[in-house]
GULUM-661644 format. One record per residue (C-alpha): residue number from 1; residue in three letters; chain; x, y, z. Coordinates in pm, whole numbers, plus 32768, in hexadecimal, padded with zeros to 4 digits. Layout:
BEGIN
NODE_k_r_c_X_Y_Z
NODE_NUM_ala_A_X_Y_Z .
...
END
This chain:
BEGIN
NODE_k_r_c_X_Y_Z
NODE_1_unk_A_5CF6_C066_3987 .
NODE_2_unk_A_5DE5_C152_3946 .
NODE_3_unk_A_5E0F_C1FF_37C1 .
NODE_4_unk_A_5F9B_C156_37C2 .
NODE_5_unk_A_5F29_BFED_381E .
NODE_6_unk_A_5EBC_BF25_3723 .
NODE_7_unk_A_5EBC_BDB2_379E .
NODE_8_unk_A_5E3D_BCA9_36A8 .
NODE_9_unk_A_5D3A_BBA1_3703 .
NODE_10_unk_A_5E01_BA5F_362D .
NODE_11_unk_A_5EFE_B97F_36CA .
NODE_12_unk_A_6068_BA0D_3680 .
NODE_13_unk_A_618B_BA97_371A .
NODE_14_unk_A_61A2_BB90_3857 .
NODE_15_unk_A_6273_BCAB_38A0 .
NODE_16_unk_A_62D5_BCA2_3A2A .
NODE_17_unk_A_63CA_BD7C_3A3E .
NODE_18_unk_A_62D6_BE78_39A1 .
NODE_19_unk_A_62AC_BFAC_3A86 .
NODE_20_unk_A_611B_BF8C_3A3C .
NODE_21_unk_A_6101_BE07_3A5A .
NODE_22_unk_A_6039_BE2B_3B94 .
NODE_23_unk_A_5F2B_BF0A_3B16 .
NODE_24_unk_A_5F20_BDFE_39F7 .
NODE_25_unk_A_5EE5_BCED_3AE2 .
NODE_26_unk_A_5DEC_BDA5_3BB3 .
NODE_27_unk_A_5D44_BDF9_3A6D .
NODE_28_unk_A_5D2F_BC9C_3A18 .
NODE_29_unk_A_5CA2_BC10_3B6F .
NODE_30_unk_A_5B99_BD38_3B59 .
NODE_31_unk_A_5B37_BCC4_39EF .
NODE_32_unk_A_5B4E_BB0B_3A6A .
NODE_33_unk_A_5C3F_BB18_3948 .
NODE_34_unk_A_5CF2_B97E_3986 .
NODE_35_unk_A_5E20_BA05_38D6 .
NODE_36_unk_A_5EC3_BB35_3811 .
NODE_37_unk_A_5FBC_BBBF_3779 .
NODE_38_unk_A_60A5_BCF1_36F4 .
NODE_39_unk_A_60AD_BCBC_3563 .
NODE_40_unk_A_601C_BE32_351C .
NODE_41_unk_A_60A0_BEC4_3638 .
NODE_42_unk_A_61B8_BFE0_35E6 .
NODE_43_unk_A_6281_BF81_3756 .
NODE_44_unk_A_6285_BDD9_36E6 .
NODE_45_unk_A_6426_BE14_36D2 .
NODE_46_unk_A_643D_BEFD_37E7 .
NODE_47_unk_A_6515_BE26_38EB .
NODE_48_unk_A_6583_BF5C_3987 .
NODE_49_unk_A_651C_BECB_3ADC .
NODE_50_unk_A_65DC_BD88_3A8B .
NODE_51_unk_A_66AE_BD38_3BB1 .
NODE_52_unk_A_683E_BCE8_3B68 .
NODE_53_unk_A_68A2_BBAC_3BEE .
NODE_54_unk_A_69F5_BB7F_3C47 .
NODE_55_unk_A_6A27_BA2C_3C3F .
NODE_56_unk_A_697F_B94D_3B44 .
NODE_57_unk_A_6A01_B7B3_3AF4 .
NODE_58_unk_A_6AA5_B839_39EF .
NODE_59_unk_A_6B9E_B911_3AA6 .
NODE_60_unk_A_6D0C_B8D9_3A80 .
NODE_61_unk_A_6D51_B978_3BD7 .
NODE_62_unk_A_6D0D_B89F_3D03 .
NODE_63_unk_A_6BEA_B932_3D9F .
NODE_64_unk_A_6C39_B8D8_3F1F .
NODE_65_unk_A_6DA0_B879_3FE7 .
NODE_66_unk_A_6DBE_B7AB_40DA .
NODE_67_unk_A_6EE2_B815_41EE .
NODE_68_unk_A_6FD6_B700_41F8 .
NODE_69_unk_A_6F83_B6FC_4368 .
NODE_70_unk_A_6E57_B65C_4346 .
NODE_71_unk_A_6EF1_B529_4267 .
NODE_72_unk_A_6F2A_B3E5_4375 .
NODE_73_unk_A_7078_B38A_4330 .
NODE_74_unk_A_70FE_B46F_4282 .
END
């Protein structure tokens, strides 16, 4: 395992947008560890990778239009 990893074997909360989530999990499966977690890691808020999504439910912009064309009777 790497010296900057430090996953915990307890049940808790995951970072997945953490750039070194995947050594974590491969750690893990190496050590049959059932579940995990990031409590002592240093990178547990790092949601650097976090993808921006542009439309969520809560959006007040409509997030598709429909050309009036396509409307029967209209």
């Amino acid at each position: 395992m790497k010296p900057r990893l430090n996953p915990i074997h307890k049940k808790g909360a995951r970072n997945v947008y953490c750039p070194h989530y995947g050594d974590c999990l491969d750690y893990a499966i190496e050590v049959a560890w059932q579940y995990w977690n990031c409590s002592d890691c240093i990178e547990k808020t790092n949601h650097a990778a976090r993808p921006d999504f542009r439309f969520r439910s809560n959006d007040t912009i409509d997030y598709f239009d429909v050309p009036l064309e396509l409307y029967k009777g209209v």
